[in-house]
ZADOBA-600207 format. One record per atom (N, C-alpha, C): residue in one letter; x, y, z. Coordinates in pm, whole numbers, plus 50000, padded with zeros to 5 digits. Example, Ala and Ser with C-alpha at 12.3 -4.5 7.8 and 13.67 -1.06 7.14 Angstrom:
A513194943150780
A512304955050780
A513204967050780
S512854977550708
S513674989450714
S512905000350787
//
This chain:
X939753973091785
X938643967991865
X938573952791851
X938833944791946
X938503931691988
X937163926591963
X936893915591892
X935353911391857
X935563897191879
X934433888391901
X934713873191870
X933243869191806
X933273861391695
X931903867691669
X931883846791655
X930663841391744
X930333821291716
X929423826091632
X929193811591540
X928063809991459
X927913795491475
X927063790991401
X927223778791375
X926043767891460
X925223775491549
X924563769591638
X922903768491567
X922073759691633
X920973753691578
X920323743691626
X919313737191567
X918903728491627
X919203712091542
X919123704791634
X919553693391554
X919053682791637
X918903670691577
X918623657791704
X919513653391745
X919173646991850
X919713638091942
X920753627191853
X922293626991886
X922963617991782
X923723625991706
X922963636691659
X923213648191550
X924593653791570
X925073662591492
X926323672491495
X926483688591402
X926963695691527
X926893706191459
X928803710691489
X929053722991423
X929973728191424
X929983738691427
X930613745391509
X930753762491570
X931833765991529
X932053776691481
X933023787591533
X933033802391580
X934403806591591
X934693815191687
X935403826791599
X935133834791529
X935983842091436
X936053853491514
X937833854591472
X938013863791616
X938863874091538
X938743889991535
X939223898791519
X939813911691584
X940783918391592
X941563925991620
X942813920691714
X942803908191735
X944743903591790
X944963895091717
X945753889191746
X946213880391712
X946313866791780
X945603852691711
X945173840891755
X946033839491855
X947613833391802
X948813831691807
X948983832691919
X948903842491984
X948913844592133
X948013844592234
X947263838192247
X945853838392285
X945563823892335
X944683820992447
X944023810192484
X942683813992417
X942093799592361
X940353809092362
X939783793492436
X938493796492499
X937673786692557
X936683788592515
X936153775892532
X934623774892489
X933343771692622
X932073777592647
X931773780292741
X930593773392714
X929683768092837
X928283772392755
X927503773492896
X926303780792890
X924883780992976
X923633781992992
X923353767992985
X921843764392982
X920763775893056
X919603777693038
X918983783793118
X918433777493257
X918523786093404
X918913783293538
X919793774693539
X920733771593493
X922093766793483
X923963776093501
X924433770893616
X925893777893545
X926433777593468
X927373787093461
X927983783493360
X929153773193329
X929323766293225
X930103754093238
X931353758293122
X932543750293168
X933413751693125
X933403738893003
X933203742792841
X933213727892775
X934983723992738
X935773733892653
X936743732592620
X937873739992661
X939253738792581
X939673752892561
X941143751992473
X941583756592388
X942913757692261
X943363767292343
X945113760792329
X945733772092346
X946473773592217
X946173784992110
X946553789392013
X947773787391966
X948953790992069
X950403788991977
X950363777391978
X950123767292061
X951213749692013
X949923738291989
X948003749592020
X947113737891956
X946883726192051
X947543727292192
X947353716392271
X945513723792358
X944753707592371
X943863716192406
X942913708292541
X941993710292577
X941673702392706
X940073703192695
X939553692292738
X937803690292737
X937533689292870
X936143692192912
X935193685992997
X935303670892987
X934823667793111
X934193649693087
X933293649793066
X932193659893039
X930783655393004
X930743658892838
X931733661792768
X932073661092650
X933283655892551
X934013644592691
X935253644192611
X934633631692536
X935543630392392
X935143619192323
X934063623492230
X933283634092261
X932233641092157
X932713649692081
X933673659492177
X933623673192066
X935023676292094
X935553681091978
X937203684691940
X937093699791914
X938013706391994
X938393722991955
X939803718291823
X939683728691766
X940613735991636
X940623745291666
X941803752291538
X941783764591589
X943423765291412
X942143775391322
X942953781291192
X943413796991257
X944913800091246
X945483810491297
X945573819091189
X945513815691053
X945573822390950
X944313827990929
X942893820690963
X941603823890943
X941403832891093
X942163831591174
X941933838491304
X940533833491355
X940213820391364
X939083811591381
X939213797891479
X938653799791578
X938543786991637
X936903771191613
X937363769291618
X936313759591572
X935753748991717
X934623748491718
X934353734891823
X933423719791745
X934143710891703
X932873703691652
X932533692491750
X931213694091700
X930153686191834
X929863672891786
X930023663491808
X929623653091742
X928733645891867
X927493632491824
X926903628291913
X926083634791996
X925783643491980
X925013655992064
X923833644692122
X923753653492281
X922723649192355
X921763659892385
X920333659392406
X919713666992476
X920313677292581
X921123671892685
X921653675792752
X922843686892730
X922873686292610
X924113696992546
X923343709592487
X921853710592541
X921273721492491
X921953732492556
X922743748492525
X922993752592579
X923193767892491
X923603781892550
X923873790792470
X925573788092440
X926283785792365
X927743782992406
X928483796992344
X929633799892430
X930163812792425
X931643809592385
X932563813492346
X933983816692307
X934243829692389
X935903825192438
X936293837092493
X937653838792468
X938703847192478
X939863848792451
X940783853592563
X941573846292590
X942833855392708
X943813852992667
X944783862692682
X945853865092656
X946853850092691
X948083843892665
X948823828292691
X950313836692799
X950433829892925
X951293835692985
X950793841593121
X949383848593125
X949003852793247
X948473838593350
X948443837993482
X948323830493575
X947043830993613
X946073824193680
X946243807493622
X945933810193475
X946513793693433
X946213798193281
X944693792193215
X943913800693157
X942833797193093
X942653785993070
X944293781492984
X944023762992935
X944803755592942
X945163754293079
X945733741793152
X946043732893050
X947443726393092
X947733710993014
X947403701493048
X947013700793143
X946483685993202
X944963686393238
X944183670593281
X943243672993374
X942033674393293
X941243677793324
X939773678793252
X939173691293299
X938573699493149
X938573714693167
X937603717993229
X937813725993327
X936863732793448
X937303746993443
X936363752593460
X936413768693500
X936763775793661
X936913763893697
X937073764493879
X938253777793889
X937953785093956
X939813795393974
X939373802793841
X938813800593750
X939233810593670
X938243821293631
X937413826493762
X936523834193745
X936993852693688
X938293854193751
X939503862493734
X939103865593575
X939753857893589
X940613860293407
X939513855893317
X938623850893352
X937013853293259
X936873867393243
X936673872793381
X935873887993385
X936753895193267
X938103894293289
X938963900693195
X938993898393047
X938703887693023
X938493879292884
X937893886292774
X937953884692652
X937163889792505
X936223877792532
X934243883592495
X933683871992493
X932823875892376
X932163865692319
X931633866092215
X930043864792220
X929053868692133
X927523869692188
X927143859792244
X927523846792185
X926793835392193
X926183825592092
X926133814292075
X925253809391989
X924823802892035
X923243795992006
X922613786692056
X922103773391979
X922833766192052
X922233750492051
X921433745492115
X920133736392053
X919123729192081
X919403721192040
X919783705092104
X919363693292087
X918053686692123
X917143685391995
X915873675292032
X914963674591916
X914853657491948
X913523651591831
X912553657791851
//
């Protein structure tokens, strides 16, 4: 049975930093894209990151590049997102998801700045995880 279980979420101020992860059980990292998601309330959902597990190359949003870096321990079977600089605006529930590396389009593109555009597909199909929630505010 496939699980992805984030933690790591909270509240913090404006400036502040938190760090998430994504502990993921029953496959194996190795082969796997995982992304990082998030959605505010009456908000879509937004595409923040995404690792692709075997070679670690990985791709951001622009409304977070320069803030927050994905990892990703294959031995811990754990992806990590750390947030640095947090804005108000980054209040959000943020989600982890997992797809398989090889199926079309691919979850996590090499180039470009990460969008979820096209990849409504291979979401639906995806391992997703409950959620955790971040609040940024004084």
């Amino acid at each position: 049975q496939v699980q992805l279980v984030e933690s790591g979420g909270g509240l913090v101020q404006p400036g502040g930093s938190l760090r998430l992860s994504c502990v993921v059980s029953g496959l194996t990292l190795d082969f796997y894209a995982i992304v990082w998601l998030r959605q505010a309330p009456g908000k879509e959902r937004e595409g923040v990151s995404c690792i692709n597990a075997n070679d670690g190359s990985t791709l951001y949003a622009d409304s977070v590049k320069g803030r927050f870096t994905v990892s990703r321990d294959n031995a811990k079977n754990t992806v990590y997102l750390q947030m640095d600089s947090l804005k108000p605006e980054d209040t959000s529930v943020y989600y982890c998801a997992a797809g398989p590396l090889g199926r079309k389009p691919p979850l996590c593109p090499l180039s470009g700045s990460y969008s979820t555009e096209g990849l409504r597909g291979r979401l639906a199909e995806a391992y997703w995880g409950q959620g955790t929630q971040v609040t940024v505010s004084s």
